[in-house]
NUTOR-290555 format. One line per 10 residues: their letters; for each residue y, z, x of N, C-alpha, C. Coordinates in Angstrom, 1 decimal. Each point is the difference from the previous one (the first is absolute). Layout:
! NUTOR-290555
A) Y:Z:X:Y:Z:X:Y:Z:X  ... $
! end
This chain:
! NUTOR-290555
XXXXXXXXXX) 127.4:4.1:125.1:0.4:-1.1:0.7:-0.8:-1.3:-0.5  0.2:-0.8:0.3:-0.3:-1.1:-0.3:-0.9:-1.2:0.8  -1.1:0.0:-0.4:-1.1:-0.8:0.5:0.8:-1.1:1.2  1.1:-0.7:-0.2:0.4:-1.0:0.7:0.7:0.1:1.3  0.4:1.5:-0.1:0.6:0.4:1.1:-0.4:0.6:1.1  -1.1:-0.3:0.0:-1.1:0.7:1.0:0.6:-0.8:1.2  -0.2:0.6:0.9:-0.1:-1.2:1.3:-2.0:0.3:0.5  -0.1:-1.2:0.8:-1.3:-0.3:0.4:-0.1:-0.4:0.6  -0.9:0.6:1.4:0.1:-1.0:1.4:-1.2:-1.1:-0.6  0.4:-0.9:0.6:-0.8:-1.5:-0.3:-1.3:-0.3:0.9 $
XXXXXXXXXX) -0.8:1.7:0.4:-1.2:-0.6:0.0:-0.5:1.4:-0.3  -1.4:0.3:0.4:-1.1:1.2:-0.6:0.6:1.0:-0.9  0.1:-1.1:-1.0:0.2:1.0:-1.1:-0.6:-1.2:-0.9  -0.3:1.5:-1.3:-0.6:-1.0:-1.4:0.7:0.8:-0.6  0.9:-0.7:-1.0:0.3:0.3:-1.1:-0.8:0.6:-1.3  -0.8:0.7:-0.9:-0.1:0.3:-0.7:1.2:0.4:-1.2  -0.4:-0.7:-1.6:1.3:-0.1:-0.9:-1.0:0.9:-1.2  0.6:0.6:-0.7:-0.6:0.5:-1.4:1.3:-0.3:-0.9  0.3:-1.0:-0.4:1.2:0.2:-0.4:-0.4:0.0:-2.0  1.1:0.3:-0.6:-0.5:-0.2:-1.8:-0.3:-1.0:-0.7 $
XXXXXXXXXX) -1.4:0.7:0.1:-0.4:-1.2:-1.1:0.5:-0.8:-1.1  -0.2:-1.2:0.3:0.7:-0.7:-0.8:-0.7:-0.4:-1.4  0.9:0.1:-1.1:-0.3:0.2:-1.3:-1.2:1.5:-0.5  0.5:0.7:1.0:-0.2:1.4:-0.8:1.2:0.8:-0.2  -0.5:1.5:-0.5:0.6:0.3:-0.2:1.4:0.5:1.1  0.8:0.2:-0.2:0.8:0.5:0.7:0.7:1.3:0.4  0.0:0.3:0.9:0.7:1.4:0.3:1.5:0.2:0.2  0.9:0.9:-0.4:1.2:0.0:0.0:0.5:-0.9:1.5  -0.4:0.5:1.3:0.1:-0.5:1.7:0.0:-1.2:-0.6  -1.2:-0.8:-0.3:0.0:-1.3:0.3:0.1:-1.0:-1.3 $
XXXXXXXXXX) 1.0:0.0:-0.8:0.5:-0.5:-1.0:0.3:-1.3:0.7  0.8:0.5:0.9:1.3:-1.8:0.2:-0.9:-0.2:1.2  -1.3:0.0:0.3:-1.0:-0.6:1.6:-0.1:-1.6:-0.7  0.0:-1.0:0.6:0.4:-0.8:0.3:-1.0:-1.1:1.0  -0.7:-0.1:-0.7:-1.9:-0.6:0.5:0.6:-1.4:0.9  0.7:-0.6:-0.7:0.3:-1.6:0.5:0.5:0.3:1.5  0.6:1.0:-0.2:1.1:0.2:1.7:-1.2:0.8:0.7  -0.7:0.6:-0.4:-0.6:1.0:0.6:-1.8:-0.9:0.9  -0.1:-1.1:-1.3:-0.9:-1.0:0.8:0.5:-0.8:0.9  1.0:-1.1:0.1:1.1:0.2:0.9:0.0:0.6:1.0 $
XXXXXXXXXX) 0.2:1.1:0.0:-0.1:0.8:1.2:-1.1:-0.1:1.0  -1.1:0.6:-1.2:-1.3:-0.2:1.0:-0.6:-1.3:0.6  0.2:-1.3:-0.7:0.4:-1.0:0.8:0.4:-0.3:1.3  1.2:0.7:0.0:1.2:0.0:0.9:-0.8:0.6:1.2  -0.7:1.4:-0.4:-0.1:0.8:1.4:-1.5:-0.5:0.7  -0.8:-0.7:-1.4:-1.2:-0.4:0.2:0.4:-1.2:1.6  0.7:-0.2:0.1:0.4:-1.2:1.4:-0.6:0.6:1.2  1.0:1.4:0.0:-0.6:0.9:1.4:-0.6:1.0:-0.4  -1.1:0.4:-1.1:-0.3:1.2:0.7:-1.6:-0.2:-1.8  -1.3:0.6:0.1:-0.5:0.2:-1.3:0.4:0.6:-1.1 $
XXXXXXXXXX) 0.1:-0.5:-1.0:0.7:0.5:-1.5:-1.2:0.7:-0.8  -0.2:0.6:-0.7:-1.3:0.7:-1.0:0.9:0.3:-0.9  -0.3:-0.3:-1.2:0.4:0.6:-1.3:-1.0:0.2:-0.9  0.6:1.2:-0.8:-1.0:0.9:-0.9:0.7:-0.8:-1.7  -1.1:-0.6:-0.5:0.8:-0.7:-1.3:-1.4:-0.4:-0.7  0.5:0.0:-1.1:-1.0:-0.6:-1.5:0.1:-1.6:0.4  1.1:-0.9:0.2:0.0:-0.8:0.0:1.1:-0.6:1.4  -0.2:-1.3:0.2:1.2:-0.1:1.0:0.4:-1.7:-0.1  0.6:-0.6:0.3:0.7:-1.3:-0.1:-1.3:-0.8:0.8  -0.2:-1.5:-0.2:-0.8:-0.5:0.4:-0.2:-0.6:1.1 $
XXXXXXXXXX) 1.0:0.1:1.1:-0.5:-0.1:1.3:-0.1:0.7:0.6  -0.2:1.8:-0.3:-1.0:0.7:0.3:-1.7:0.4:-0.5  -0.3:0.7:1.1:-1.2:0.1:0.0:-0.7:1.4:-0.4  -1.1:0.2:-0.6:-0.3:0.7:-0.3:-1.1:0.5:0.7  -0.4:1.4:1.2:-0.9:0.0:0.8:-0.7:0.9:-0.5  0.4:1.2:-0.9:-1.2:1.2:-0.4:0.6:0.2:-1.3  -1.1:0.4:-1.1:0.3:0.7:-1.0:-1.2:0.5:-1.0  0.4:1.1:-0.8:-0.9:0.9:-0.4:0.3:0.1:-1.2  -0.4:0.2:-1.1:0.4:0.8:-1.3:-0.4:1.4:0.0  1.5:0.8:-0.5:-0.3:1.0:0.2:0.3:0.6:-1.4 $
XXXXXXXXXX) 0.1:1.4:0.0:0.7:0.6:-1.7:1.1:0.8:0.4  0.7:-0.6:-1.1:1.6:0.3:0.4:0.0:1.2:-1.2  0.1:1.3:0.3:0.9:1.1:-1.0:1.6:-0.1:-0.2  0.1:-0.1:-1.1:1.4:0.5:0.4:0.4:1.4:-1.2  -1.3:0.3:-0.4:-0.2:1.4:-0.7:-1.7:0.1:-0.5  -0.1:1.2:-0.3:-1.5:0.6:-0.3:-0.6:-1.3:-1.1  0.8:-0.5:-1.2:-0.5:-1.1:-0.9:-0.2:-1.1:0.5  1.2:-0.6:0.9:0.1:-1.3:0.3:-0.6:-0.1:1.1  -1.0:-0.6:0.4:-0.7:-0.6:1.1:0.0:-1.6:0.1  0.2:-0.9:0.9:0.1:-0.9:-0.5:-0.9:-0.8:1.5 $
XXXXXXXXXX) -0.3:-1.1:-0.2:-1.2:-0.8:1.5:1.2:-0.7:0.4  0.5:-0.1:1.0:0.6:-1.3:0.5:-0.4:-0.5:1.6  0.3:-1.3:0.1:-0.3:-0.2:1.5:1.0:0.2:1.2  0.1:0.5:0.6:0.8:0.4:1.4:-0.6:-1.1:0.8  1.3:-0.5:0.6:-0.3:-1.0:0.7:0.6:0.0:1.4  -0.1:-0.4:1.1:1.1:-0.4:1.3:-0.1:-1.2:0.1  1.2:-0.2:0.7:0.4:-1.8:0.1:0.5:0.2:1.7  0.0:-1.6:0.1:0.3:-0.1:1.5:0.9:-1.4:-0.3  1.2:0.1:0.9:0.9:-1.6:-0.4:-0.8:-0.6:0.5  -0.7:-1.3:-0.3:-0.6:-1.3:0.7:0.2:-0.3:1.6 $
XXXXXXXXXX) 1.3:-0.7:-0.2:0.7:-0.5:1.4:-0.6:-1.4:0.0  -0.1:-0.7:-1.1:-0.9:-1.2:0.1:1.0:-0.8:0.6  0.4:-1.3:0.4:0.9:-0.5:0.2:1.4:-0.6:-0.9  -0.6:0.0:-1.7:1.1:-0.3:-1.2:1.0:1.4:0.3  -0.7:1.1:0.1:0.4:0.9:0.0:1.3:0.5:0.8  -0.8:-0.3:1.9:1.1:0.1:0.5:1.0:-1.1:-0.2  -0.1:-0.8:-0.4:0.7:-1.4:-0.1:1.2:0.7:-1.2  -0.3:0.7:-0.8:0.9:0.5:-1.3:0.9:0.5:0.7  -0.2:1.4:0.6:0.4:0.8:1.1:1.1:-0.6:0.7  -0.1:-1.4:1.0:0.8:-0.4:0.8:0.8:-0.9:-0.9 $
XXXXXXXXXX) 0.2:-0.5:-1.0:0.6:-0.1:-0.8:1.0:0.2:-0.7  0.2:1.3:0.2:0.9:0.8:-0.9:1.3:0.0:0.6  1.2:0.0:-1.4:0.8:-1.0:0.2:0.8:1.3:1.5  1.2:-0.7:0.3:1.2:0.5:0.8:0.1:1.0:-0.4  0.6:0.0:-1.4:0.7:1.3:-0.4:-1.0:1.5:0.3  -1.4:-0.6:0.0:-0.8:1.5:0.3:-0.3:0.3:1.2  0.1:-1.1:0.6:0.1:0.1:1.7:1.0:0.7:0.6  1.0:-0.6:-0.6:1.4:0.6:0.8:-0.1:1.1:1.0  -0.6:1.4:-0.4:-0.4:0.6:1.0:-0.9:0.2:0.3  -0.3:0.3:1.1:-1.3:-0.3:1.0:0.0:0.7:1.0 $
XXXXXXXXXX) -1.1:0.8:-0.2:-0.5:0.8:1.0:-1.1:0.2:1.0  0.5:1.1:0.9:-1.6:-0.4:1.0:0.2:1.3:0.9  -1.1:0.7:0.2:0.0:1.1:1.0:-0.1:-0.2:0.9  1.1:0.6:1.3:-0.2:0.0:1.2:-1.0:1.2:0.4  0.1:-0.4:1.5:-1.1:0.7:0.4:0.0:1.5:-0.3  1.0:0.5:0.2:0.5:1.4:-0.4:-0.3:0.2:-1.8  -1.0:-1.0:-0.2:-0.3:0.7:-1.7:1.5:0.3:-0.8  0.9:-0.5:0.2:1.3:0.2:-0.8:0.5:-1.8:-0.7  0.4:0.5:-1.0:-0.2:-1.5:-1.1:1.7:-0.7:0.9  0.0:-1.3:0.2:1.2:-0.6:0.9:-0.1:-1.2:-1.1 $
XXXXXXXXX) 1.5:-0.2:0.1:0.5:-1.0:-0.9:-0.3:-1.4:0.8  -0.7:-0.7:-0.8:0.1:-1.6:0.7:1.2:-1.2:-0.2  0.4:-0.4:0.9:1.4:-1.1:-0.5:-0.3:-1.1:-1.5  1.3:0.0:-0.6:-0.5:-0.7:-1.0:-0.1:-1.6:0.1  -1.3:-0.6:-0.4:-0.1:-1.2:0.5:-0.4:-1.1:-1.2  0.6:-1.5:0.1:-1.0:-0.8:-1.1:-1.2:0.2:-0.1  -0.3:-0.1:-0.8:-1.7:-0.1:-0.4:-0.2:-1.6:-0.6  -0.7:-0.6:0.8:-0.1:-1.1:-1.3:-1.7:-0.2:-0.5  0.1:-0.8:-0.8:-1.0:-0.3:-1.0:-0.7:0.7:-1.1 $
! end
């Protein structure tokens, strides 16, 4: 299934992401993963709830809170040092300001959990600015 279809109640929860490293190698699964949408995302959920992502590198209005160099095997010859890192979205204000931003067309629908923890469609409304 797919990372996006999760539903999430919008509070005590933390997100934790490991998703594929980007510019390595690749595995058959995650050929067509899709970093741009997938940052995006954690953006997106960073509003209501903590984001953590496991990544070498991450876009620059995230943050970077722990990391280690470790050795990476990926057979008995090849050993290689890299740094393992975690990030946290900012939330600075540019940030959420991108966020609210974003045009109509990705708004259009909109969601929000009622109390019963079940995802309810919200009316569709202008957005301006």
């Amino acid at each position: 299934s797919d990372y996006r279809d999760m539903l999430l109640p919008h509070r005590n929860v933390l997100i934790y992401c490991d998703p594929p490293y980007e510019n390595t190698t690749k595995y058959s699964t995650s050929k067509n993963f899709d970093h741009k949408i997938f940052w995006d995302w954690c953006r997106e959920k960073s509003i209501y709830v903590p984001v953590l992502i496991s990544e070498q590198q991450a876009p620059d209005d995230l943050v970077c809170i722990w990391e280690q160099n470790i050795k990476r095997t990926i057979d008995a010859k090849n050993k290689t040092v890299v740094t393992e890192k975690l990030f946290k979205v900012a939330n600075t204000p540019e940030t959420m300001l991108k966020l609210k931003k974003k045009s109509f067309r990705q708004k259009r629908i909109l969601f929000r959990l009622n109390s019963s923890m079940h995802l309810k469609r919200l009316p569709k409304t202008n957005i301006s600015g």
